[in-house]
C-alpha positions in Angstrom: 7.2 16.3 -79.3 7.7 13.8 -77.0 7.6 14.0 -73.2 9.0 11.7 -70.8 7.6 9.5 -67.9 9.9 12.0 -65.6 8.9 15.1 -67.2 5.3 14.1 -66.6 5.7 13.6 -63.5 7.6 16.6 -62.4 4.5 19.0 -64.4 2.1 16.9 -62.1 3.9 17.6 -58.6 4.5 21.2 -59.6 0.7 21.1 -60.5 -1.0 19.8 -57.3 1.5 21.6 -55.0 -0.8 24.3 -53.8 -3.8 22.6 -54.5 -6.0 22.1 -51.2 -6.8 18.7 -50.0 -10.2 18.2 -51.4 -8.9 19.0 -54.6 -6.3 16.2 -54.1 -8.8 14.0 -53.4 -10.5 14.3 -56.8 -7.3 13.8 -58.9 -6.6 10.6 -56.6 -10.3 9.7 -57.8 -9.8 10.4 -61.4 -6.6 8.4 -61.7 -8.3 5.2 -60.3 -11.1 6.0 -62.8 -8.4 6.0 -65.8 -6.6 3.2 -64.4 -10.1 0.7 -63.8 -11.2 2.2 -67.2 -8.1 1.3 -68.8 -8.3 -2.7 -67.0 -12.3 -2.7 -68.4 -11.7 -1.9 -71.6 -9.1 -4.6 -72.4 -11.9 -7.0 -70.1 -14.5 -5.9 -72.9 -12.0 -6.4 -76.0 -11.2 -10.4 -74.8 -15.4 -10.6 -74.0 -15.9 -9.1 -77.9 -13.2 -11.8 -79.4 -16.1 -14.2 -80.9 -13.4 -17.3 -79.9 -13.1 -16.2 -76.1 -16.5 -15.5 -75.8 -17.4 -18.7 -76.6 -14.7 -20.4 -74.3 -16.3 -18.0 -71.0 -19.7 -19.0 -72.1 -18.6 -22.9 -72.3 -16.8 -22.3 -68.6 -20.1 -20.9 -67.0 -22.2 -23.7 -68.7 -19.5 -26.1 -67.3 -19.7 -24.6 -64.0 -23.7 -24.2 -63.6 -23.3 -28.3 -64.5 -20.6 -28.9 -61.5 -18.6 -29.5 -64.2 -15.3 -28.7 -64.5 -12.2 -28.0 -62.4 -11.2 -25.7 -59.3 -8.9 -22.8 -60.4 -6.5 -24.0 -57.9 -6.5 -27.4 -59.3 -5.4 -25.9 -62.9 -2.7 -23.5 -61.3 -1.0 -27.1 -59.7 -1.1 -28.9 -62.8 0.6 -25.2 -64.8 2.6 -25.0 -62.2 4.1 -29.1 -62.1 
């Protein structure tokens, strides 16, 4: 069965109603953790693809070199 974004969130604020504020606190915690978990693991799935490993590798060679261009630099020529 499927359960809605709204739905979810309704269970959750009926859930931490009474709860005291320490308690609060770790739930706020744990939801950071899911979300930074979440943002690492697709991190660690580009660093695993053999072809954009190879293209960070190339970058940090470049830059350990001097080589290489400023990120700002790239975002003006995307950008026109």
């Amino acid at each position: 069965m499927a359960i809605s974004r709204a739905e979810i969130k309704e269970r959750l604020e009926i859930a931490i109603e009474d709860l005291p504020l320490n308690k609060l606190l770790q739930l706020i915690d744990f939801a950071d953790f899911l979300k930074s978990r979440e943002e690492w693991e697709a991190t660690l799935e580009l660093r695993n693809d053999p072809g954009m490993a190879r293209d960070v590798n190339e970058g940090l060679e470049q830059e350990a070199w001097g080589e290489g261009r400023a990120w700002r630099e790239v975002q003006k020529d995307v950008r026109g």
